[in-house]
PAVOFI-539111 format. One record per residue (C-alpha): residue number from 1; chain; x negated, y, z. Coordinates in steps of 0.02 Angstrom, whole numbers, padded with zeros to 5 digits, always signed. Example, Ala and Ser with C-alpha at 12.3 -4.5 7.8 and 13.67 -1.06 7.14 Angstrom:
% residues 2
[1 'A' [-00615 -00225 +00390]]
[2 'A' [-00684 -00053 +00357]]
END
This chain:
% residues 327
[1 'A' [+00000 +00000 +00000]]
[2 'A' [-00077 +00164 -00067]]
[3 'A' [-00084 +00324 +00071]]
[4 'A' [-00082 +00461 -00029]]
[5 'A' [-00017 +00637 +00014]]
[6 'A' [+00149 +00689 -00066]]
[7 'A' [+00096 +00686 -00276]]
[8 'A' [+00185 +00892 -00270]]
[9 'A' [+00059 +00965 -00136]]
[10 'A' [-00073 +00879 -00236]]
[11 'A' [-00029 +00925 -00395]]
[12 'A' [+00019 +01108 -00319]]
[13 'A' [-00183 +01110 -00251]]
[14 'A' [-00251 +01041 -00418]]
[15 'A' [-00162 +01193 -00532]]
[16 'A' [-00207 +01315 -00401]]
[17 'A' [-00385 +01266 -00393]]
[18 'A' [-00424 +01250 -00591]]
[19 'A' [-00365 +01433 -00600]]
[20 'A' [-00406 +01497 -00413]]
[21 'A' [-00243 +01593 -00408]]
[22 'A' [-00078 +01530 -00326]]
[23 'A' [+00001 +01649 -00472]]
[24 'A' [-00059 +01565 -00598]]
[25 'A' [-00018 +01388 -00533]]
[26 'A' [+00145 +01446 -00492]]
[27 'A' [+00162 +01500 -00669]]
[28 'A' [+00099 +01317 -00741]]
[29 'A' [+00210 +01214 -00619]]
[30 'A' [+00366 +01327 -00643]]
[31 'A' [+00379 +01352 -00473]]
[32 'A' [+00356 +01504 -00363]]
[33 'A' [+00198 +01581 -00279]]
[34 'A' [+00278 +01535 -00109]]
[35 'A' [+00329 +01353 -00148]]
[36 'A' [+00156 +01324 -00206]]
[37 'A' [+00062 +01427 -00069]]
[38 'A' [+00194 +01292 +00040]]
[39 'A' [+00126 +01127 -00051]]
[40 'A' [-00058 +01203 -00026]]
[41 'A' [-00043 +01209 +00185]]
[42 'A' [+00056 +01044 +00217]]
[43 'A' [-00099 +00957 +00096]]
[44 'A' [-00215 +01082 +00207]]
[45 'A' [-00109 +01008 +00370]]
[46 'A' [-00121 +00829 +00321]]
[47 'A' [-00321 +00834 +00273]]
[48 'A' [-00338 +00937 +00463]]
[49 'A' [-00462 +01052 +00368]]
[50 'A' [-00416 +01227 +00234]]
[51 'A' [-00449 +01190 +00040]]
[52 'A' [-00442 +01381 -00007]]
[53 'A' [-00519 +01533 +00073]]
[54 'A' [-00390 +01675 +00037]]
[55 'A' [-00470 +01833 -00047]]
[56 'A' [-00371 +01970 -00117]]
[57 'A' [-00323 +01901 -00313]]
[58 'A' [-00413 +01744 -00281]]
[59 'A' [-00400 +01610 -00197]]
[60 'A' [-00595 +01518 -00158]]
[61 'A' [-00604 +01331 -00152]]
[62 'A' [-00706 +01274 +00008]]
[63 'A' [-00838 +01158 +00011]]
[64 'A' [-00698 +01005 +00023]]
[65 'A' [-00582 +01084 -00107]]
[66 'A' [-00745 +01092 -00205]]
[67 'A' [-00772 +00901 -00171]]
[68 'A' [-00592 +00844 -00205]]
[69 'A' [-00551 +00955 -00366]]
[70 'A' [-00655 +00845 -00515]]
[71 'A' [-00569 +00675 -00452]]
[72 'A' [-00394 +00732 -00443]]
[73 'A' [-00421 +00834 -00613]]
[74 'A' [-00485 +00678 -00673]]
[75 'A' [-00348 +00571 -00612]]
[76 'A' [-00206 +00670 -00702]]
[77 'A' [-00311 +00713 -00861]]
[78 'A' [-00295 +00503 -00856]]
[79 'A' [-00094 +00503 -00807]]
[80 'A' [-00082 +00621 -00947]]
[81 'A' [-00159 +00544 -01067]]
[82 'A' [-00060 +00385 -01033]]
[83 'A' [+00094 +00473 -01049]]
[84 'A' [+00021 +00555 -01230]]
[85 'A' [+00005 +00351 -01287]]
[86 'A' [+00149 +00297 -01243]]
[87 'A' [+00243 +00460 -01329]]
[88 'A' [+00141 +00418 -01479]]
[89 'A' [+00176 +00257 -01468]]
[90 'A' [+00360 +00293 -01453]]
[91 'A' [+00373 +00423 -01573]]
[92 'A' [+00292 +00316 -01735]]
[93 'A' [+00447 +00183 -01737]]
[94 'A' [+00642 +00212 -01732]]
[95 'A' [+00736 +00031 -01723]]
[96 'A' [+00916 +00044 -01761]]
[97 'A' [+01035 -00077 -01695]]
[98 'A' [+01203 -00088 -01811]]
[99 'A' [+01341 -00224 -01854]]
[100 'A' [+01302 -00355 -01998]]
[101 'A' [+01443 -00261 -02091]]
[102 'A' [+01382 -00087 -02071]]
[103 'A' [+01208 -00110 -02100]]
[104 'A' [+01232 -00240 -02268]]
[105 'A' [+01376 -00141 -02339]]
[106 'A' [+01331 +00079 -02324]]
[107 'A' [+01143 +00080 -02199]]
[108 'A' [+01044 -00028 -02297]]
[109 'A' [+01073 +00053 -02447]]
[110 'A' [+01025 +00216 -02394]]
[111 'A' [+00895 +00206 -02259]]
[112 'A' [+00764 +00222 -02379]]
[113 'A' [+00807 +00405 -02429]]
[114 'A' [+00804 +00412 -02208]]
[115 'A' [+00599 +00373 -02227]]
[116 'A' [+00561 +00448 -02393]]
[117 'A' [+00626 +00623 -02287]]
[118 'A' [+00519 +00555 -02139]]
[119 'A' [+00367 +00451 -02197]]
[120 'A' [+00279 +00484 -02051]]
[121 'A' [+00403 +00378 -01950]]
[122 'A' [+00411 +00176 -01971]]
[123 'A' [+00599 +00131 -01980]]
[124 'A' [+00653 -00047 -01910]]
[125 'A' [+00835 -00096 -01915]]
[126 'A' [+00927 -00249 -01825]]
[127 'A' [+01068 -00315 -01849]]
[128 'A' [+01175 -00402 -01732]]
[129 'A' [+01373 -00418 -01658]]
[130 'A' [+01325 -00450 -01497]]
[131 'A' [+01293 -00341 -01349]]
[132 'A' [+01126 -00217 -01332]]
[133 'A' [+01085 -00137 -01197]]
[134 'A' [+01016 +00012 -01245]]
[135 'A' [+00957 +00060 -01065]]
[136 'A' [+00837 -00064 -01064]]
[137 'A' [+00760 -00016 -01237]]
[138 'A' [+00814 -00137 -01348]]
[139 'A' [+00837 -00007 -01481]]
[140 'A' [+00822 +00171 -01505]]
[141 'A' [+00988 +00181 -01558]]
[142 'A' [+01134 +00101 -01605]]
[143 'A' [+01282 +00101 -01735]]
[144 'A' [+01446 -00006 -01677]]
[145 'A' [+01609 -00008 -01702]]
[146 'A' [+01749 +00011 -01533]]
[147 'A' [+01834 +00148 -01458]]
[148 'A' [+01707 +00214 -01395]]
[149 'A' [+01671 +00277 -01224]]
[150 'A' [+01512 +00169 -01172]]
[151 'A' [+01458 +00238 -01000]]
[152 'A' [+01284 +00335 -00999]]
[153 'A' [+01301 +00369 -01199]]
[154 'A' [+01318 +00513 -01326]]
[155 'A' [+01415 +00469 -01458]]
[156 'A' [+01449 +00529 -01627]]
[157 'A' [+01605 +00495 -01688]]
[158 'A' [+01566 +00446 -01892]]
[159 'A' [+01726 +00373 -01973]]
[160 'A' [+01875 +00278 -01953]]
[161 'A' [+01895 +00113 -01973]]
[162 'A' [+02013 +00075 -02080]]
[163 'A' [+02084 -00096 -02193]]
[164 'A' [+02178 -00140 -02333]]
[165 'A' [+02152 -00325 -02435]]
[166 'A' [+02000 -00328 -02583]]
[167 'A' [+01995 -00467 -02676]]
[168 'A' [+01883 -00500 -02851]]
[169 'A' [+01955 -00439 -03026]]
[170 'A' [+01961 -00618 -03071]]
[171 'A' [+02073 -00657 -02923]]
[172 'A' [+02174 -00541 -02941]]
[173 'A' [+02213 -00569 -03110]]
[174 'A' [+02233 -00753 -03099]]
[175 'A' [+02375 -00720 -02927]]
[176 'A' [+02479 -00600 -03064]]
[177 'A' [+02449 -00731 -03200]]
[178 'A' [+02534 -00852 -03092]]
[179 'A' [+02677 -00728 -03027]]
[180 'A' [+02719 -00664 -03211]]
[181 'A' [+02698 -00499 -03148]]
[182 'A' [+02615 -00382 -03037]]
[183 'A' [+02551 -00425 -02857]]
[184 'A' [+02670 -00346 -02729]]
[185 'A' [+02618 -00339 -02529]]
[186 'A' [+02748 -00463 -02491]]
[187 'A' [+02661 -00601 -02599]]
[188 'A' [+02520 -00596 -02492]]
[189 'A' [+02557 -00713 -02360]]
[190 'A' [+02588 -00840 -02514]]
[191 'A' [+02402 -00809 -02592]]
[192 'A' [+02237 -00858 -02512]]
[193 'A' [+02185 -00749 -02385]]
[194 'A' [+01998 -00754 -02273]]
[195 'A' [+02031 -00776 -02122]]
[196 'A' [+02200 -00785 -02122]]
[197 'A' [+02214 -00824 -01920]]
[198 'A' [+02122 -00622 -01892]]
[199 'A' [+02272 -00536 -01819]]
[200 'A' [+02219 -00389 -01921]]
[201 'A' [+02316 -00470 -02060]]
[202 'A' [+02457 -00481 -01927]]
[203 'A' [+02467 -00288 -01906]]
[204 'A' [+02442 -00245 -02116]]
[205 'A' [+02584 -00372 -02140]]
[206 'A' [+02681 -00268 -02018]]
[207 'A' [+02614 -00114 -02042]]
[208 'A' [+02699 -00144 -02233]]
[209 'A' [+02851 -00236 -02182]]
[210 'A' [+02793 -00399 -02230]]
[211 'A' [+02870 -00536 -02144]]
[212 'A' [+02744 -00677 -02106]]
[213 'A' [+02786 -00797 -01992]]
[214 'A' [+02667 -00897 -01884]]
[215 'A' [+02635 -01046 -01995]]
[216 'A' [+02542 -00914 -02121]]
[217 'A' [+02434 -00857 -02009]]
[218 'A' [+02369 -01015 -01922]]
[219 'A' [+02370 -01133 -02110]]
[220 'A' [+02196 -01174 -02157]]
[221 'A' [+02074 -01075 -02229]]
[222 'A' [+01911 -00958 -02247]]
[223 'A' [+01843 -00912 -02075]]
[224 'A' [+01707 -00802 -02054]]
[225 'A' [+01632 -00712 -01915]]
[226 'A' [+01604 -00523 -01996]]
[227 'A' [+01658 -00398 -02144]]
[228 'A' [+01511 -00400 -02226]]
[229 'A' [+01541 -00613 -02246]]
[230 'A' [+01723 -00592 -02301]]
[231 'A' [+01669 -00444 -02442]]
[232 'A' [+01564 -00563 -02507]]
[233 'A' [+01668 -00718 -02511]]
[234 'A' [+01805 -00602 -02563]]
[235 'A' [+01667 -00562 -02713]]
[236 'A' [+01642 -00737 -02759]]
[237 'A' [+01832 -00760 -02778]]
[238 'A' [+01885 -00857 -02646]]
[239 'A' [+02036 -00741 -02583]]
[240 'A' [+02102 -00563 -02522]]
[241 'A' [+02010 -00501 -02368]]
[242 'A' [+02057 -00352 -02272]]
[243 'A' [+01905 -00235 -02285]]
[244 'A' [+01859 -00052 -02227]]
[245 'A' [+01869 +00043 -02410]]
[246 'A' [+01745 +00163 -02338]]
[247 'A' [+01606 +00034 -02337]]
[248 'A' [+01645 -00047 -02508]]
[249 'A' [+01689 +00087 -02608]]
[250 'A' [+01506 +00053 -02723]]
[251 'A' [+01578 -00129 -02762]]
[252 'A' [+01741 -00081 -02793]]
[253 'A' [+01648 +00060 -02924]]
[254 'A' [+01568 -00076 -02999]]
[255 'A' [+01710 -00186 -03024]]
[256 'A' [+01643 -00331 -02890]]
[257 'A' [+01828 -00309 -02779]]
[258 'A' [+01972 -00221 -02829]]
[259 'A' [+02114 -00146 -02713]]
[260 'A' [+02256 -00197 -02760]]
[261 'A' [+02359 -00075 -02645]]
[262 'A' [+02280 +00100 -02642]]
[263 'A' [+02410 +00177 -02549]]
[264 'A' [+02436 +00048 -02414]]
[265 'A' [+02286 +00062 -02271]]
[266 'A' [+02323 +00008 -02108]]
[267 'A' [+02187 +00077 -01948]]
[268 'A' [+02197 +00012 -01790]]
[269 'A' [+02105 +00145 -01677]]
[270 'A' [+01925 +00104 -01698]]
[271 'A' [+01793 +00196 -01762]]
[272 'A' [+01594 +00180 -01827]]
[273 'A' [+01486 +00279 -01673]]
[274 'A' [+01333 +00311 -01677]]
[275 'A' [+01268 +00303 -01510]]
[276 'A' [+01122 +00324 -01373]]
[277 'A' [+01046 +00337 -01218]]
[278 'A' [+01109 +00537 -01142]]
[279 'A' [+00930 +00558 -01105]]
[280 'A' [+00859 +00535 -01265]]
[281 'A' [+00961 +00651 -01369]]
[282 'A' [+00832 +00778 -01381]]
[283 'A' [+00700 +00630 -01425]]
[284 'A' [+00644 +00708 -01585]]
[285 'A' [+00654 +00547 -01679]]
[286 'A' [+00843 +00514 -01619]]
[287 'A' [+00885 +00694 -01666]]
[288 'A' [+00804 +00668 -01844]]
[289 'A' [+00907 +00504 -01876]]
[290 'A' [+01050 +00575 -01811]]
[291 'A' [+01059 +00753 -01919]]
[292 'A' [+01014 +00637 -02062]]
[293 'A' [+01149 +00496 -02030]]
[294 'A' [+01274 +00623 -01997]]
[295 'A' [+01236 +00724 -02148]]
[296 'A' [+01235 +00560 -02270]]
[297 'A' [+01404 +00518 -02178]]
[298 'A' [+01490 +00683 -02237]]
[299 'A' [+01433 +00653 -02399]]
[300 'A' [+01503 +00488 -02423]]
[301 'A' [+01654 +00569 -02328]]
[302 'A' [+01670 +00725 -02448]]
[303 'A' [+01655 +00606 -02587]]
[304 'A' [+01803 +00492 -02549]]
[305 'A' [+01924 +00501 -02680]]
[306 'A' [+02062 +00499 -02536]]
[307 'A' [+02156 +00367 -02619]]
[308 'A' [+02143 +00255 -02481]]
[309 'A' [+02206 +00345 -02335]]
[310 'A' [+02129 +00487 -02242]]
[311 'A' [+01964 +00485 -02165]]
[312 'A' [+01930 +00601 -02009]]
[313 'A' [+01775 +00699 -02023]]
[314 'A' [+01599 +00660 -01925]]
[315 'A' [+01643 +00715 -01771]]
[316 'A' [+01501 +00866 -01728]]
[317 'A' [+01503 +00856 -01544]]
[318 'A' [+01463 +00738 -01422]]
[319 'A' [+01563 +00651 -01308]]
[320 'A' [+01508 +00582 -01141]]
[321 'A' [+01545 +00405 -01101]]
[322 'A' [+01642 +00302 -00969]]
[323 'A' [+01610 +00133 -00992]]
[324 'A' [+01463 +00014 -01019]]
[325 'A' [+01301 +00078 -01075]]
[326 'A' [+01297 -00112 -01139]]
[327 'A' [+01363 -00110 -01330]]
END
């Protein structure tokens, strides 16, 4: 077990010693003359012998000041510098934590206009559904989707997430080949659907006054475990899936999925966030990403056609959190 005196009244002598003036130290330690002068006696008090003699404008180091001043200027010139690594350190990677979904179908495709703006910074992004604790330093920041309101986080509020069903061209056109006519929402729970037991499809169904009893939504079929899955299954022609249009809109634009039902979105009170630790916001990394991200996201935003339901804008303040910092 270390005895040392209290780290202020040392660090108060070591200031006021480099510069012989309580002023001065006062001035480097953002504190005032008295508070330091304070810090200066108790270390006096505790050694049982004075550090400074007091002379008008200056204060003298004795012959023990004198002694003690190289180590302890030594000792924090050390603390400093490992502080300076580990900033360094911290500063020269950003890791980004975001869904399967959101980083395959919009991040991925973009974060390389994120480092050609920033090539001093080394980018690393994860992906993963399950819980990060952010606390601990898993990642510098992270992208989910929820409603939010993760306790010790700022979050940016970046879109809604909405859903409507995608399927391929060719599927499509083969389900209205069949029906002798075009696909209506209430032939749906008749055509193959991914996932079919997701009680998203419950709510659309409803949402569009499409009965469906419980038989169609527990009969066999796809099952997959994200978005980004279901797209591309949905790609490859093996059903409608209820996607976000937001996210898609670059296969839809190159004639991978089609929406059969512009006008019908359905949104269920989630959103995309982009969240982090409260006291990292000012980490200048964090605040890069994050003017960046939130610029790219009004973009995409400004560049919706709107024919897929309304899309609330990034929101441009933060909001403090209530529940786990755990995401």
């Amino acid at each position: 077990m270390r005895r040392l005196p209290p780290l202020a009244a040392i660090r108060a002598f070591e200031a006021a010693a480099r510069a012989e003036n309580f002023t001065a130290a006062a001035a480097e330690l953002g504190m005032t003359q008295a508070a330091v002068s304070y810090q200066v006696k108790s270390l006096e008090e505790r050694l049982g012998a004075p550090l400074f003699v007091r002379e008008k404008g200056r204060a003298r180091l004795t012959q023990l000041g004198a002694r003690l001043l190289p180590a302890l200027s030594g000792a924090f010139d050390q603390i400093e510098a490992a502080f300076a690594s580990h900033r360094e350190e911290d500063e020269s990677l950003l890791t980004i934590t975001t869904t399967h979904t959101f980083a395959n179908t919009w991040l991925a495709w973009r974060l390389g206009a994120f480092h050609m703006e920033h090539p001093d910074l080394a980018v690393r992004m994860t992906t993963s559904n399950e819980l990060c604790d952010l606390k601990s330093g898993d990642a510098d920041v992270a992208i989910r989707a929820g409603s939010g309101e993760w306790e010790g986080l700022e979050e940016y509020r970046l879109f809604e997430s909405a859903f409507t069903p995608m399927a391929s061209p060719e599927c499509l056109s083969e389900a209205e080949r069949r029906l002798g006519r075009r696909l209506e929402p209430g032939d749906l729970p008749h055509q193959h659907l991914i996932n079919p037991s997701d009680d998203w499809w419950q709510q659309w169904f409803s949402d569009n006054g499409v009965p469906a009893d419980e038989s169609v939504l527990r009969r066999p079929g796809i099952r997959l475990e994200n978005q980004a899955n279901e797209g591309h299954a949905a790609m490859a022609g093996q059903g409608f899936a209820l996607l976000t249009p937001l996210l898609w809109k670059g296969d839809v634009a190159a004639g991978r999925l089609t929406v059969p039902f512009t006008d019908r979105v359905s949104t269920r009170g989630w959103a995309y966030w982009l969240v982090y630790p409260r006291e990292r916001r000012m980490v200048p990394k964090v605040k890069r990403f994050r003017e960046w991200l939130v610029s790219e996201m009004q973009t995409a935003l400004a560049e919706d056609d709107g024919g897929w339901g309304t899309h609330e804008p990034v929101q441009a303040a933060f909001r403090p959190a209530q529940r786990s910092a755990v995401l």
